[in-house]
N, C-alpha and C positions, 0 to 999 in steps of 0.2 A: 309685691313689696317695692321701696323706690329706695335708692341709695345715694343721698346727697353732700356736700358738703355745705356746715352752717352757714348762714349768711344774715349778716346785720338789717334788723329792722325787714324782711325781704318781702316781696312784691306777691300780688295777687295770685300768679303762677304757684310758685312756691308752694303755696298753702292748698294750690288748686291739685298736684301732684301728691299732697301727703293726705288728701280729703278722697283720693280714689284706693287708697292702699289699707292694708290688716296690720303691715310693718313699714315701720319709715326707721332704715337707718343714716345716723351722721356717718359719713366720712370723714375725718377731722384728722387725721394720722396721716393726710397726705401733703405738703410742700405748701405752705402760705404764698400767695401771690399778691403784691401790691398792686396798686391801685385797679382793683377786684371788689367784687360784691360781699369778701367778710366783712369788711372795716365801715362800707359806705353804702350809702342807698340817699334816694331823692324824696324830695316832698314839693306840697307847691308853695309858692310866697306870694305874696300880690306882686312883687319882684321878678315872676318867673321860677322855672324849675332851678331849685337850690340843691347841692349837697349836703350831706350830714355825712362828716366822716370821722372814726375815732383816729389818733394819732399812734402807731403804733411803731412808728423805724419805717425805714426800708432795708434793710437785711432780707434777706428772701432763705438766707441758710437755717432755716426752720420749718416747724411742721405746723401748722395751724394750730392744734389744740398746744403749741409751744407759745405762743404771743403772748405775752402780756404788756398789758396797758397799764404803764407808768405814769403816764400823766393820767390824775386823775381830776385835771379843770375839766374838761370836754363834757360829763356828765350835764352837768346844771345847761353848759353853754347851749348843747342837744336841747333840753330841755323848753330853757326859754325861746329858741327858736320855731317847737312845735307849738307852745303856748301862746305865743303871739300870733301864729298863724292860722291857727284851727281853733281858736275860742268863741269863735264863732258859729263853729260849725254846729250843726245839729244835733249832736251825740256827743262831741265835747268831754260834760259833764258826766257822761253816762260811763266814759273811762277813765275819767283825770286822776282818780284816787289810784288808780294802776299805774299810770305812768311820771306820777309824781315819785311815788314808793320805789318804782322799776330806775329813773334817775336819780332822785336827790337821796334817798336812806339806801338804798344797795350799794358797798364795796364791791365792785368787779375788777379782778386780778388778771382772769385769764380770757382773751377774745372769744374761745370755745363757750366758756362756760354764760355769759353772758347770751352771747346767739342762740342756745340751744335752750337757754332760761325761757326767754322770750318767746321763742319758737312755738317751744310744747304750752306755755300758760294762754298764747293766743290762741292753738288748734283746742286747747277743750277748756278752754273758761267763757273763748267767743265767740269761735263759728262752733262749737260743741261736737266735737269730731272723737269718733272713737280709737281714732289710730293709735298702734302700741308704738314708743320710742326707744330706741337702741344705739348703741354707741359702735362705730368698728374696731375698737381698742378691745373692744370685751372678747374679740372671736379671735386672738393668736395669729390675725394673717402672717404669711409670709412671703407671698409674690406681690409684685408692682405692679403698675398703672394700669391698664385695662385686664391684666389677668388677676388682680385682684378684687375686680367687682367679680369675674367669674366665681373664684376662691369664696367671696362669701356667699355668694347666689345658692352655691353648693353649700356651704355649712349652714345654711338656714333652710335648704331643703326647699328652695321657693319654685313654683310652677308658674307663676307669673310675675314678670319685671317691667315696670315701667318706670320708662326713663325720657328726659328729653335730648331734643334733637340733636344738639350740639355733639351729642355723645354718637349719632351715627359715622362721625369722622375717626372714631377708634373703638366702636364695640362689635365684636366677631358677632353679628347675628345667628347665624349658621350651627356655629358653636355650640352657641346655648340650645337653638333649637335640638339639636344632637344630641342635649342632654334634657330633654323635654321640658324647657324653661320657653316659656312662649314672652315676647318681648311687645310692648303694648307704646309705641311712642306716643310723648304728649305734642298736642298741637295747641299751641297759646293764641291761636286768632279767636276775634270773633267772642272776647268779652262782652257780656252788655255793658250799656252805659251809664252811670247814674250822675246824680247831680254832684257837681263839684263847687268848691271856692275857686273865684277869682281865673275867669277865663275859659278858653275853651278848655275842651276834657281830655287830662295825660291819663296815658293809661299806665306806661313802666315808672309808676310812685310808688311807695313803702307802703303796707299792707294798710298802716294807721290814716292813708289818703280815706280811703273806705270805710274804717271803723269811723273813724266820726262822722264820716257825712252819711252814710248807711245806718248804723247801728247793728242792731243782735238781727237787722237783716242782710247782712254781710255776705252768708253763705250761700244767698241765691244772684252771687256776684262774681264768684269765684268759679266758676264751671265753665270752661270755656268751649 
């Protein structure tokens, strides 16, 4: 299993971490951090690498699944910015009815709910992934930061975690081993490369870099 917290629009990895797992849960009940990967993520432009960020405050005295997005211009803005840039691309069309639907007719209120929309409809409508999704609000935690990835490791009774690397800086390995959880780090080098718009090849861009210029052969792009 992998235990993440959501993220806006998110990158190759992402998807590459919930495509090797039986369970992917959100983390989402833990502290929003601004200018982080809930709100923003990148795409290319003939301009260069751009951001795409929703506008959400900067208060930090919340929990991620707590956001909500007020302003609700930023949709469309999102929007024509990916349309202008990737209408070109190959595959384009092969999504546009998704991501027109996904901006311009969807009300999104809560940043969670939005991310995690997104999320699960691109793991099994595109790269067609059997992963189950879970929420960590649904399990009653009650410890903090790193003993609560433990806390649900154990309530979900899982023998295998994999997690990326960043998390080497505060997860007790040892620990879990002790309690026969074997820990499986992701290693994100060493993507292939596929053709891109507009320039040499970025590879940390929002997963939709891929779906257009790839297609429904997306998942043999994602395994790093």
């Amino acid at each position: 299993m992998a235990i993440l917290q959501s993220n806006y629009i998110p990158w190759k990895g992402y998807f590459d971490i919930i495509s090797k797992v039986d369970l992917f849960i959100f983390h989402d009940d833990l502290q929003y951090t601004k200018n982080d990967w809930r709100n923003r993520n990148r795409i290319k432009s003939r301009d260069g690498l751009i951001w795409l960020t929703i506008p959400c405050g900067i208060s930090e005295k919340r929990l991620i699944c707590e956001v909500v997005m007020k302003d609700k211009n930023w949709q469309k803005v999102h929007w024509e910015k990916i349309r202008n840039n990737y209408n070109t691309a190959p595959f384009f069309n092969h999504y546009k009815d998704f991501f027109e639907d996904f901006y311009l007719n969807k009300k999104w209120d809560y940043l969670s709910d939005l991310n995690q929309y997104f999320i699960k409809y691109v793991s099994n409508n595109f790269l067609f992934l059997k992963t189950e999704f879970s929420d960590s609000r649904e399990y009653n935690l009650k410890l903090k930061k790193a003993d609560r990835v433990r806390e649900l490791l154990l309530k979900v009774q899982s023998d295998i975690y994999y997690s990326g690397p960043a998390a080497k800086k505060y997860l007790n390995e040892e620990y879990l081993t002790q309690k026969n959880i074997e820990v499986k780090w992701m290693d994100y080098n060493n993507y292939k490369e596929y053709k891109q718009l507009f320039g040499p090849f970025e590879n940390n861009v929002s997963i939709i870099d891929l779906l257009f210029n790839v297609g429904p052969e997306s998942i043999n792009y994602i395994q790093s």
